[in-house]
N, C-alpha and C positions, 0 to 999 in steps of 0.2 A: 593942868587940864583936869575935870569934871567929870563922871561919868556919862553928863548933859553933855560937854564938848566932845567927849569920844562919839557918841550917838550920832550928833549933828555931821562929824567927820564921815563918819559909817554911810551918815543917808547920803549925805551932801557932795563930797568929793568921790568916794569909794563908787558907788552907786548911779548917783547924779542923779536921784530923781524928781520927775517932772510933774508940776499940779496935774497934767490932764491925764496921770500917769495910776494906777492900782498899787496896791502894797501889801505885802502878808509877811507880820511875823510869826514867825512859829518859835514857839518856846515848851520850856519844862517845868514844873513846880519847882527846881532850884534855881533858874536862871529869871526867874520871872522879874527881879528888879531890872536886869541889862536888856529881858525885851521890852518892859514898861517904856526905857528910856528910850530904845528905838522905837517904838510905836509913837510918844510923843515927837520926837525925834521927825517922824514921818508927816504925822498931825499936821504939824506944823508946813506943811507943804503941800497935800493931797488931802482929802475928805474922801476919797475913797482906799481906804486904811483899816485893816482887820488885823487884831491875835490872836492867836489859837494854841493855846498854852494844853496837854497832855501829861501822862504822867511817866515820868523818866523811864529809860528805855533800858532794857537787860545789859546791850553790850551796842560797841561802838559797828556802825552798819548797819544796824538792825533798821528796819523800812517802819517809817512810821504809821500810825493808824490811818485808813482810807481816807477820810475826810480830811485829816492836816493835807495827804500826798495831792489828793483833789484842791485842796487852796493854792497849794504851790504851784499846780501846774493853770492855777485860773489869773495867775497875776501876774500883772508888771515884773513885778519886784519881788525879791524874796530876800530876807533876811532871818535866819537860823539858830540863835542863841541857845543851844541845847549840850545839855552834860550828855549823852551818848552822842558821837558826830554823824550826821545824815552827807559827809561829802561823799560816801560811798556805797550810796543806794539808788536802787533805780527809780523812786521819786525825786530824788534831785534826780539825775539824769534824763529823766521824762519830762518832769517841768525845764531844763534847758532845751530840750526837743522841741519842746512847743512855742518856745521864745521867752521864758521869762530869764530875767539876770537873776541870779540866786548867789547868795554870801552865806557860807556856812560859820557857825563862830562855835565849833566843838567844842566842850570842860573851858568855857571862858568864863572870866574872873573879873570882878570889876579892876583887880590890880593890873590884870592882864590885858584889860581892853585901854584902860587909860594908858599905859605906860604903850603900848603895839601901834595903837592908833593915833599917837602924838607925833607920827613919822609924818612927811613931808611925801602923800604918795608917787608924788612928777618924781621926784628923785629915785625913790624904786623902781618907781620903773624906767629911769636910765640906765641903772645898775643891773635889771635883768638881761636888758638890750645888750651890753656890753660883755654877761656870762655869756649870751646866748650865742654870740658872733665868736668868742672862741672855743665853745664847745659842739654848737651844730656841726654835721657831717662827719665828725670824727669816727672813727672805726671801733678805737678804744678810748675808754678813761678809766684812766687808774688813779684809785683813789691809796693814800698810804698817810702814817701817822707815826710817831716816836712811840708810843704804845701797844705797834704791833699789827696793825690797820695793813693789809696788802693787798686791795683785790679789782681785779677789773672787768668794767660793762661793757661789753657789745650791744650797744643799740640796736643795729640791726637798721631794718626800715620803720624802727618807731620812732614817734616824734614827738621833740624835744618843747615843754609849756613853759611857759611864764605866766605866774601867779604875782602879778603888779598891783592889785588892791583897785585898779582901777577896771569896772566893770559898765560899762558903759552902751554894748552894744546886745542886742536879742541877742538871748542863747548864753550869752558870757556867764561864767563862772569863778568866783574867788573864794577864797578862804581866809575870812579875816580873825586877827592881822595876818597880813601879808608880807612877803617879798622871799619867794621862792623863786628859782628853774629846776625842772624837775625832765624825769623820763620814766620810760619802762623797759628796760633794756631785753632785749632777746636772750644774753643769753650773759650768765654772771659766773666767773671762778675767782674763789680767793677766799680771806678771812679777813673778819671785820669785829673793832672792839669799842662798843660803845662807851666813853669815858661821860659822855654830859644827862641825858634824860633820856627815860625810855617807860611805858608803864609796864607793871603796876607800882615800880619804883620810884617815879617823880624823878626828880634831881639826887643824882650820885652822889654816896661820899667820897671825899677825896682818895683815890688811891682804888676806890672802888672801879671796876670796870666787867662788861660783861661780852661773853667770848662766844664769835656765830662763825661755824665752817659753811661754804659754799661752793656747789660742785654741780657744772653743767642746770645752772639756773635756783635749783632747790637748795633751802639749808639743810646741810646733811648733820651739824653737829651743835646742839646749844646751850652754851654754861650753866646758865642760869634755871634751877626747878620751875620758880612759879611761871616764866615764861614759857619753858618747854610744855607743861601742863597746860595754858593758854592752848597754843597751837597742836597740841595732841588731842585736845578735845573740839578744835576745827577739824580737825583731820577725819576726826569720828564721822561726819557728817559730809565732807568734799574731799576724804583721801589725799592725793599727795600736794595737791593744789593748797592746800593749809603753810605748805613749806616753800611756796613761790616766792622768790625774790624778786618783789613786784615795783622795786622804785631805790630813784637817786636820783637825793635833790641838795641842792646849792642855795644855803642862805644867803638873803643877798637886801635884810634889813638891818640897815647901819646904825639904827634908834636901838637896837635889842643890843644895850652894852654888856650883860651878864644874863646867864639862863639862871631863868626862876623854880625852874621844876615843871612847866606848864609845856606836853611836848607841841601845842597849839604856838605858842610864842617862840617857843627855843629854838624848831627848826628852820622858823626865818630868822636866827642872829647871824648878821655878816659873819661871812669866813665858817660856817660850820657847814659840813656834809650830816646830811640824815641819809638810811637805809631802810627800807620797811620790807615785811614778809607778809604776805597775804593777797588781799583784795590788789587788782591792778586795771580790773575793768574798767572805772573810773576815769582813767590816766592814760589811757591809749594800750592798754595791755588787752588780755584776752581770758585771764583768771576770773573767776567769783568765789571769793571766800568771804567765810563771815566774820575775817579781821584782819586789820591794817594795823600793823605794829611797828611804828617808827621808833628808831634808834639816834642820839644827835650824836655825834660825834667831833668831837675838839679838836682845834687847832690843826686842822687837817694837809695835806699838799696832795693839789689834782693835777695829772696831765691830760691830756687830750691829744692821742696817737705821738705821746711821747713830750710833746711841749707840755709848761708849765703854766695851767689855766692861774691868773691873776686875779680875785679871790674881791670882792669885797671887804673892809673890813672897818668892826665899829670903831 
């Protein structure tokens, strides 16, 4: 596959969009080859077809300049090729208000879009259908690992997403690539050790692994400086909501054979659990922070009020 075929995949399947239909990419001056190819990509379908390429944003959240958030929210379609991620801002959240489908493709890589986007999307999304029927309603999930991994979410009355790649209806929302189920749980205790990717680290060395205490929702304790300094300089600015344990989500793309360091790819490889601390407004929670810091974690075993959720796997 082609960065053209990935593109075609993006508009064409992910998407579906239609000649009588608007379209707006938004891009950065690094991503500007993978929005070119979506915009052609789009061309090729619709004539009314805009990109609005800005210049790379401070950090991942940050809301982009008025005019891009005004395009997003005046179109059909949306699709997002950008080195800082806009899935957790309220310009995306507001152009989904107003009807538009929007695909966010956060630090995407043309290695990352060809290799994410060569998946078979119907099949993801039979695979989230299938997490999602043994983990909705559960009380608890406990997620645990050989590495040290123990902690478990109470959902609460939040509810449970799937991220299937296929975006299809006003309003809908993806993040491509895809193949996520995800939550915001109420209320989280335990410790959790990321072994696969997490920023500003990319992809772990072996052996390497990084250590988060959790206690009554917040992280109370975290190994690693440069991340602790992340989240102590959110904190500066939203206090304790910087330390929300704002998400647990379930890979459940069978095409992501091996993590590449890209935490955009990794956290949909079948069979890994991600954790994030931060932003959760987004996702059915009720925080705003100014960062969403996922964690992938390997080889993971989840229950679901005690039974053994059955895992996807590449």
């Amino acid at each position: 596959m082609s960065l053209d075929d990935a593109a075609k995949t993006a508009v064409e399947q992910c998407m579906a969009l239609r000649p009588d239909e608007s379209c707006a990419v938004i891009t950065d001056d690094k991503r500007w080859d993978i929005g070119k190819a979506l915009y052609d990509a789009a061309r090729e379908i619709t004539d009314d077809v805009v990109i609005a390429r800005y210049p790379v944003g401070n950090q991942h959240g940050e809301e982009p300049p008025e005019p891009v958030a005004a395009a997003m929210s005046g179109a059909d379609v949306v699709l997002a090729p950008t080195t800082k991620s806009l899935s957790h801002t309220r310009a995306r959240g507001e152009a989904n208000d107003a009807g538009t489908r929007a695909a966010t493709l956060p630090g995407i890589t043309e290695e990352v879009m060809v290799t994410g986007l060569s998946a078979d999307y119907e099949t993801i999304d039979q695979q989230c259908q299938d997490v999602l029927a043994q983990v909705e309603g559960a009380d608890q999930i406990r997620v645990t690992t050989k590495k040290g991994t123990d902690i478990t979410f109470e959902p609460g009355d939040r509810e449970w997403y799937d991220d299937t790649g296929l975006c299809h209806e006003p309003g809908d929302f993806t993040n491509l690539p895809a193949g996520e189920v995800f939550v915001s749980p109420e209320n989280v205790n335990g410790r959790y050790v990321v072994d696969g990717t997490m920023r500003p680290h990319g992809l772990l060395e072996d052996g390497q692994t990084l250590e988060f205490e959790v206690e009554d929702g917040y992280v109370t304790e975290i190994s690693d400086d440069e991340i602790r300094s992340q989240v102590e300089t959110a904190a500066e600015e939203v206090g304790q909501d910087a330390y929300n344990l704002a998400e647990l989500g379930i890979g459940t793309n069978v095409a992501v054979t091996e993590l590449v360091g890209s935490v955009l790819l990794d956290e949909k490889a079948g069979g890994t659990v991600h954790i994030a601390i931060g932003d959760d407004a987004g996702i059915g929670g009720d925080t705003d922070a100014p960062l969403h810091l996922d964690g992938i974690i390997r080889e993971p075993t989840v229950y679901a009020d005690g039974e053994e959720v059955e895992l996807p796997r590449s």
